[in-house]
C-alpha positions as CSV (number, residue, x, y, z in Angstrom):
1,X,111.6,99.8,105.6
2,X,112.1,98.1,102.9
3,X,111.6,94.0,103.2
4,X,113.1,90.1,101.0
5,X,111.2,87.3,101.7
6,X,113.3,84.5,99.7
7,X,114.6,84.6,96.7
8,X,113.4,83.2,93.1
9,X,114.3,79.6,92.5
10,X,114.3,78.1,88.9
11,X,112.7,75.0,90.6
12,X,109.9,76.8,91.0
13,X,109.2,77.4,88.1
14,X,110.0,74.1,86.6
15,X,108.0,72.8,89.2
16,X,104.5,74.6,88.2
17,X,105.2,74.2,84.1
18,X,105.7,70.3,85.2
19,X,102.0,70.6,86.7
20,X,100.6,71.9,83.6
21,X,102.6,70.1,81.3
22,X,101.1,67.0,83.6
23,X,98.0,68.2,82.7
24,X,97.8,69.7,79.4
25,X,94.8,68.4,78.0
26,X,93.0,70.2,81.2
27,X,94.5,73.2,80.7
28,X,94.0,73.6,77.0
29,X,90.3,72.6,76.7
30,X,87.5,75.2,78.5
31,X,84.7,74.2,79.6
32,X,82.0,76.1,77.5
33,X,79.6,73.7,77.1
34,X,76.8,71.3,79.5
35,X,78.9,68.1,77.8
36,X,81.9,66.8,80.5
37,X,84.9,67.8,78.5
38,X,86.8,64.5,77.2
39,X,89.8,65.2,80.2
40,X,86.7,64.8,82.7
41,X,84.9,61.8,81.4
42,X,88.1,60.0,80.9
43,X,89.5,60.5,84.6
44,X,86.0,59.6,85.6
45,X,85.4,62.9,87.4
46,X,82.1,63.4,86.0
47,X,79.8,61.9,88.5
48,X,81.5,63.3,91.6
49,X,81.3,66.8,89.8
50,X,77.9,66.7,88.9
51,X,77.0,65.5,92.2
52,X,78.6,68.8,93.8
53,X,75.6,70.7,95.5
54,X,75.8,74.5,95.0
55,X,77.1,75.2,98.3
56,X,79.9,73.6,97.9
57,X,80.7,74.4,94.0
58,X,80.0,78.5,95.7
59,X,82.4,77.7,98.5
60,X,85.0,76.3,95.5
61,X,84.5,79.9,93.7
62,X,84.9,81.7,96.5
63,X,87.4,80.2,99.1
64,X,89.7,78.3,96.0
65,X,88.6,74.9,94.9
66,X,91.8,73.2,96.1
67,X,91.1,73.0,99.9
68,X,87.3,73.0,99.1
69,X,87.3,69.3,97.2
70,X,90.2,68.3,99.8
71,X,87.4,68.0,102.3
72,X,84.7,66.2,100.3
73,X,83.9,62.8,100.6
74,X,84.0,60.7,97.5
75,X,86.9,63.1,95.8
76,X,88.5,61.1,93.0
77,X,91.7,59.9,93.9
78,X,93.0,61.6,90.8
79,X,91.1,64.4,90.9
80,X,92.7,64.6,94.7
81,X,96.5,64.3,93.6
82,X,96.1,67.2,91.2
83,X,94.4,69.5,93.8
84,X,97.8,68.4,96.6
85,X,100.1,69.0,93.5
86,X,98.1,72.6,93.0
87,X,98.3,73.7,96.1
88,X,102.1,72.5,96.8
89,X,103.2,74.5,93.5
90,X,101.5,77.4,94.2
91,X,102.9,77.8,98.0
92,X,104.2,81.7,97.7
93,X,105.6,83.7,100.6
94,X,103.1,86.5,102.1
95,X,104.3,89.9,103.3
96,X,101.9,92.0,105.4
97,X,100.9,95.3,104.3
98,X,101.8,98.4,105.8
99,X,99.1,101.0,107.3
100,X,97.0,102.3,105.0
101,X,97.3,106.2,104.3
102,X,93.6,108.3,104.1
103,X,95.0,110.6,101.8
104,X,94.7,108.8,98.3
105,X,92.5,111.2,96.6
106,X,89.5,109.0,94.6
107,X,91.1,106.1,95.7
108,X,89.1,103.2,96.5
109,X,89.8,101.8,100.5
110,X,91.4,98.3,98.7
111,X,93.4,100.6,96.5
112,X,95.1,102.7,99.2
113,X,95.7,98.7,101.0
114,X,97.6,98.0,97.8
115,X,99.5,101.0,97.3
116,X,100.4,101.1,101.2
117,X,101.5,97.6,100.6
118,X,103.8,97.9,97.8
119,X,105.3,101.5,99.0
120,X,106.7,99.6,102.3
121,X,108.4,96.7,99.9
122,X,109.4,99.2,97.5
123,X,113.6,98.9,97.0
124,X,115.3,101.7,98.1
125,X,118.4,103.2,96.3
126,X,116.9,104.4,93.4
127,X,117.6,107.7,91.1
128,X,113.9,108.0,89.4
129,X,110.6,105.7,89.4
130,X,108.9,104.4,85.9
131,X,105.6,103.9,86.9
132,X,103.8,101.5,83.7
133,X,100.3,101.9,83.5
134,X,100.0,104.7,86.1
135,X,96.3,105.5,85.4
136,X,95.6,108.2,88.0
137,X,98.7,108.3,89.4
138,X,98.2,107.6,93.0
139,X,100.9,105.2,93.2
140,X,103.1,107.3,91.4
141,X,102.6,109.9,93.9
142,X,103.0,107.7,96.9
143,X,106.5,106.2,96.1
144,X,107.8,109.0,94.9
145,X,106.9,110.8,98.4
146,X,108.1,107.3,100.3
147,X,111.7,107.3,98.5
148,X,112.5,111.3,97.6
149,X,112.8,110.8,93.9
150,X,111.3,112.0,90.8
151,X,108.7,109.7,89.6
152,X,107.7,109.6,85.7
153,X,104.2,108.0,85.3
154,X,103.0,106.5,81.6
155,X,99.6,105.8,80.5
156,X,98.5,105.3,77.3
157,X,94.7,107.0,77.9
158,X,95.5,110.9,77.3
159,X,92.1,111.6,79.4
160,X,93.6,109.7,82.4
161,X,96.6,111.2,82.0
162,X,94.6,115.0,82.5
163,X,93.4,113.3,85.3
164,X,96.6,112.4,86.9
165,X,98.2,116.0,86.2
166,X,95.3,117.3,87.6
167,X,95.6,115.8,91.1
168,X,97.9,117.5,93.4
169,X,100.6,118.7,91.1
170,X,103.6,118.3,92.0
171,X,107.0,119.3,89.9
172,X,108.9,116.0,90.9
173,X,106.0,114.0,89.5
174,X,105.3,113.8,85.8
175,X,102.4,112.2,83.6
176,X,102.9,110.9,80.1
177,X,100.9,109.6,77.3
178,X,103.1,106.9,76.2
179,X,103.0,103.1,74.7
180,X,105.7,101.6,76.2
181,X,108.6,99.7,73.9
182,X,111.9,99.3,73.0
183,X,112.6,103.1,72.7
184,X,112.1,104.0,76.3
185,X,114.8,105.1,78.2
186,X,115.6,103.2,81.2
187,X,118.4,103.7,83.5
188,X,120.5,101.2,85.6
189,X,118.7,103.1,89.0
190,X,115.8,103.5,87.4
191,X,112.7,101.8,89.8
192,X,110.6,100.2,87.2
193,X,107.1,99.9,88.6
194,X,103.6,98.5,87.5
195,X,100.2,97.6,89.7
196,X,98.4,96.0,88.0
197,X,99.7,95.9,84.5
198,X,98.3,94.0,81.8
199,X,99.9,91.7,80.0
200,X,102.2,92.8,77.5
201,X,102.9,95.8,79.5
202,X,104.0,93.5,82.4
203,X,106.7,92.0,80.2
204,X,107.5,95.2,78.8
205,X,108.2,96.3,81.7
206,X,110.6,93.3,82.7
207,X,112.4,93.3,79.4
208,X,113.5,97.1,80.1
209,X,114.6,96.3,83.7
210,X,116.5,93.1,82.4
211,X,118.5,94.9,79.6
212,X,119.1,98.1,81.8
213,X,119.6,96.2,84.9
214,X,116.9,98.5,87.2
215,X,115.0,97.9,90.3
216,X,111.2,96.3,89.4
217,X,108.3,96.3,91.6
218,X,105.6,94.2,89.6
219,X,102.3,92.9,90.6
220,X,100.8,91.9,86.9
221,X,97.0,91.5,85.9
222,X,95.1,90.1,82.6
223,X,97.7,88.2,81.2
224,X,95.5,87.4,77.9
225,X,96.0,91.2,77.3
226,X,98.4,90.8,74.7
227,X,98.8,91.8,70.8
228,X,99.4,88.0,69.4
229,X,98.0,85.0,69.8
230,X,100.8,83.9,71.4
231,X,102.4,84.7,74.6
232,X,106.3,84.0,74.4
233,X,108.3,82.9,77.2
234,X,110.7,85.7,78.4
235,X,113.3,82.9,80.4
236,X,114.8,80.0,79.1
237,X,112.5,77.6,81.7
238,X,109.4,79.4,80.5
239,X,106.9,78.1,78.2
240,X,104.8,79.3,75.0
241,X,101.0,79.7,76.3
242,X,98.0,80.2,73.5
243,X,96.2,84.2,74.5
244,X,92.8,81.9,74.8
245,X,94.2,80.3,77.5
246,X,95.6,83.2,79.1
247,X,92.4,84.1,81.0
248,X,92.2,81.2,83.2
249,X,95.5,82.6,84.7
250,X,93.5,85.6,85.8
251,X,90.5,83.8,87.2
252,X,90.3,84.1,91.0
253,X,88.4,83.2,94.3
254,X,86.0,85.6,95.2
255,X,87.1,86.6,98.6
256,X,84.3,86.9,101.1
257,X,82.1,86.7,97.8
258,X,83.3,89.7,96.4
259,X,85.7,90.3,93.4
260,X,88.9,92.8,93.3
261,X,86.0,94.9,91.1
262,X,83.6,94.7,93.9
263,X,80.9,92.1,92.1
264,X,79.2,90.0,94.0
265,X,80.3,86.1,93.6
266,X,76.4,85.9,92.7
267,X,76.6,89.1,90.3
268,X,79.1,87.3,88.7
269,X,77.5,83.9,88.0
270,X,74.6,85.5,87.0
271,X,76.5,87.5,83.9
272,X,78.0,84.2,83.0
273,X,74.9,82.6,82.7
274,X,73.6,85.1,80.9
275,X,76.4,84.9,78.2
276,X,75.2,81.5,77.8
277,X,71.7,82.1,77.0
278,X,72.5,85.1,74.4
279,X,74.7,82.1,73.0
280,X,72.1,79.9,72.9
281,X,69.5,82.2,72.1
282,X,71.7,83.4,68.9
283,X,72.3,80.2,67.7
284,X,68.4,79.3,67.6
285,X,68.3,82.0,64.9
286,X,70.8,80.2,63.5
287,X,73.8,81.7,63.8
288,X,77.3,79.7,64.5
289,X,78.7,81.5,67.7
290,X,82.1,80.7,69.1
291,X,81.9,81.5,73.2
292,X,83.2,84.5,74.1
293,X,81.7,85.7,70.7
294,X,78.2,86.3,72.0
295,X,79.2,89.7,74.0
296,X,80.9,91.4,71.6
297,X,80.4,94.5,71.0
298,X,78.2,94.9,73.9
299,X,79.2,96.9,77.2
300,X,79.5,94.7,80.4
301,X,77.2,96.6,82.6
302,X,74.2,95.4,80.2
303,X,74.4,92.5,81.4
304,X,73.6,93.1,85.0
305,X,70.0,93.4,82.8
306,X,70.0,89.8,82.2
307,X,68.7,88.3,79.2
308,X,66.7,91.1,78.2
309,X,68.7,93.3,78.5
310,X,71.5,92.2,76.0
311,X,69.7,90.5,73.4
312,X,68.0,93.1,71.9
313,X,71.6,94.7,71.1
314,X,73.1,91.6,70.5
315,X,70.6,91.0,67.9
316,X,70.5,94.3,66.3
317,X,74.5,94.2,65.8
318,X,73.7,91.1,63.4
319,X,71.1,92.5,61.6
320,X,68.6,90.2,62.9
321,X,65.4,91.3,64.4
322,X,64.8,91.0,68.1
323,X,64.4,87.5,69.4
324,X,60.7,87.1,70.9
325,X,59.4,86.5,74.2
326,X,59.0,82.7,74.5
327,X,62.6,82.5,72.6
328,X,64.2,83.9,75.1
329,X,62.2,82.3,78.0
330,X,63.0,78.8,76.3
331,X,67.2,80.0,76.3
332,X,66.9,81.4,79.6
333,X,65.6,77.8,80.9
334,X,67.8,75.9,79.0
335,X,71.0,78.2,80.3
336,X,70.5,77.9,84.0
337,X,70.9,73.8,83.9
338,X,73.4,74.2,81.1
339,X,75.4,76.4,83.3
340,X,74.7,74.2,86.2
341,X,76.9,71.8,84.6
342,X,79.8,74.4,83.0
343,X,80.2,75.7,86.8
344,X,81.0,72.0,88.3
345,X,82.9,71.2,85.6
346,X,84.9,74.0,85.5
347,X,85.8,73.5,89.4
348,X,88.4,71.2,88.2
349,X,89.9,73.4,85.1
350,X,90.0,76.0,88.1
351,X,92.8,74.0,90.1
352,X,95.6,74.8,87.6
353,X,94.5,78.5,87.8
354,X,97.0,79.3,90.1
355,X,99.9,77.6,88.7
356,X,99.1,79.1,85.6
357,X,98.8,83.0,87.0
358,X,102.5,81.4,88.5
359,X,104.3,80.3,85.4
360,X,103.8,83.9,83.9
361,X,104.8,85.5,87.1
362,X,108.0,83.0,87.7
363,X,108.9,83.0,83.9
364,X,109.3,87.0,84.3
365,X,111.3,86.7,87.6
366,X,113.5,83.5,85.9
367,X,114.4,86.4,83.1
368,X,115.5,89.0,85.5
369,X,117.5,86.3,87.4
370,X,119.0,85.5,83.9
371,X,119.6,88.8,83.6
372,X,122.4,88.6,86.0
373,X,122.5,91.3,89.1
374,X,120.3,91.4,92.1
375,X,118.3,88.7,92.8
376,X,114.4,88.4,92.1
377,X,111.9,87.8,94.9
378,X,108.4,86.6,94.2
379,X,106.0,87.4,97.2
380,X,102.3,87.5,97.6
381,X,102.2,91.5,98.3
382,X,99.0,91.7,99.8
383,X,95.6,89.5,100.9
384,X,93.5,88.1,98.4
385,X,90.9,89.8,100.1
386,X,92.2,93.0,99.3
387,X,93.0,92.1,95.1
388,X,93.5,88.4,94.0
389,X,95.9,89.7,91.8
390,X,98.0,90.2,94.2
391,X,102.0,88.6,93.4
392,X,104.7,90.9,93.4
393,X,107.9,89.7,91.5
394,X,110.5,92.7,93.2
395,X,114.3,93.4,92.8
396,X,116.5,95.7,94.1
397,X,118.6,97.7,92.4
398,X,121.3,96.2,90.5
399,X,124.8,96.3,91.7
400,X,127.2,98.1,89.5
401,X,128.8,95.9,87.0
């Protein structure tokens, strides 16, 4: 059965682009550096931060640092205003999932919980089911079993797209290769559907439900996965936000220590730390390195090595010769107290992730709304624990006009 928890309010999202307007210098300076960014020294947050003990600043990471600072002693009086105001404008109804079905081929257990989740909110009433970004398909497969319709799956990989075809065929379910734009057709009871799309896609998607007036089932991911540098609004109440601040909206707590990818809360502190020794390592050879810029070109999983294990590549991609040993002892040492600083300071960037992940989500809701039709619903589709990513913006189909 098929469930509305509240509807979309424009307040909402007025509220939450208030918060970060509020804030703006927060927002749009990261914390890359051991220095206390200007916004921090200037509220006089930097003492309290620095005096977080790691317990806590893990507990921030991992249970959201909002309630976490609430219950410290000592919180600036500012600092607590803007975690209140965070958690108030990021209050989103919860649905409960529905059981989880055994018989997801390949799919992970916290898979299946999303898929079982979104196939009992999933709007009935419509003709066929768009699936964006269907990867393997097991989505695709599910709703178009759950509502007796064909189901059309598009993913832009042609490899995982011989995947999908090649799990339990079925005639009623199709797999194509396909980047997703203006040309696609999209029918007024069309279901338009994406877990976990990135970024563009994600407003793809809502652009072709919006024009054609079909049914969506969203829950978006990676919002900084988008062609320009620029991420423009898609609703009137919306507002322009820069790609390199994008990523904070997908930062999360680390449920139970453990990320929607399955990395350890500690894994995960350990990579970042590692980035900034490379960083510091490179730019005792003397090079100028914007963060971010040190992993390029190098795969993720090398970094589970640790220092060692990226800096020869990193090296041998600038045609400089490997670092030596006591280099990269004296980088190593100066990273773990720099990023003993970037980790507390960055607990108080981390409050406006939330309302950020929420001005993208309620910006695309505010344009279907705008749209006319059925109204949008924004809901949290499933526990953190099971993906952090986790808001659904879902409509119904449109009423005939």
């Amino acid at each position: 059965m098929s469930r509305q928890v509240g509807l979309f309010a424009p307040e909402q999202l007025r509220r939450v682009i208030a918060l970060l307007d509020a804030r703006a210098d927060i927002l749009e300076v990261r914390v890359t550096g051991p220095a206390a960014p200007a916004w921090c020294r200037e509220r006089g947050w930097t003492p309290f931060l620095l005096g977080l003990d790691d317990a806590t600043v893990d507990a921030c990471e991992a249970d959201g640092a909002a309630r976490v600072l609430l219950r410290q002693e000592g919180l600036p009086a500012s600092l607590r205003e803007l975690a209140i105001e965070a958690l108030s404008a990021s209050e989103i109804p919860s649905v409960s999932g529905a059981e989880e079905e055994a018989a997801l081929l390949s799919a992970s257990p916290r898979k299946r919980d999303q898929i079982a989740a979104l196939a009992a909110l999933a709007p009935r009433g419509a003709g066929r089911i768009l699936d964006f970004g269907s990867g393997r398909g097991h989505l695709t497969r599910r709703l178009a079993k759950t509502l007796g319709v064909p189901a059309v799956g598009f993913e832009r990989r042609p490899e995982v797209v011989a995947a999908a075809r090649a799990i339990a065929p079925d005639p009623e379910v199709t797999f194509e290769s396909q980047e997703i734009g203006a040309s696609l057709d999209v029918r007024p009871d069309d279901l338009l559907v994406g877990l976990h799309a990135c970024g563009g896609l994600g407003d793809a998607l809502i652009r072709c439900a919006a024009s054609a007036g079909a049914a969506v089932l969203l829950v978006p991911c990676c919002p900084q996965k988008i062609s320009g540098e620029v991420r423009a609004p898609l609703s009137r109440d919306g507002r322009p936000l820069a790609r390199e601040l994008l990523g904070l909206a997908n930062l999360a707590a680390a449920a139970a220590g453990v990320s929607a990818a399955g990395v350890s809360a500690v894994d995960g502190n350990e990579r970042r730390r590692t980035r900034v020794a490379l960083r510091l390592l490179l730019q005792d050879a003397g090079l100028t390195i914007a963060p971010g810029a040190e992993a390029r070109g190098i795969n993720r999983r090398r970094f589970r090595e640790g220092l060692a294990g990226v800096a020869g590549p990193a090296f041998e991609r600038r045609g400089l010769p490997a670092p030596s040993a006591s280099a990269m002892r004296r980088a190593d040492a100066k990273a773990t107290e720099d990023y003993r600083r970037i980790r507390r300071f960055s607990v108080a960037r981390a409050l406006l992730a939330r309302p950020l992940e929420l001005a993208i989500v309620l910006d695309r809701a505010a344009a279907l709304a705008e749209a006319g039709g059925a109204q949008p619903t924004v809901v949290e589709a499933f526990p953190s624990a099971v993906s952090p990513r986790n808001l659904l913006v879902r409509r119904s189909r449109q009423d005939p006009r």
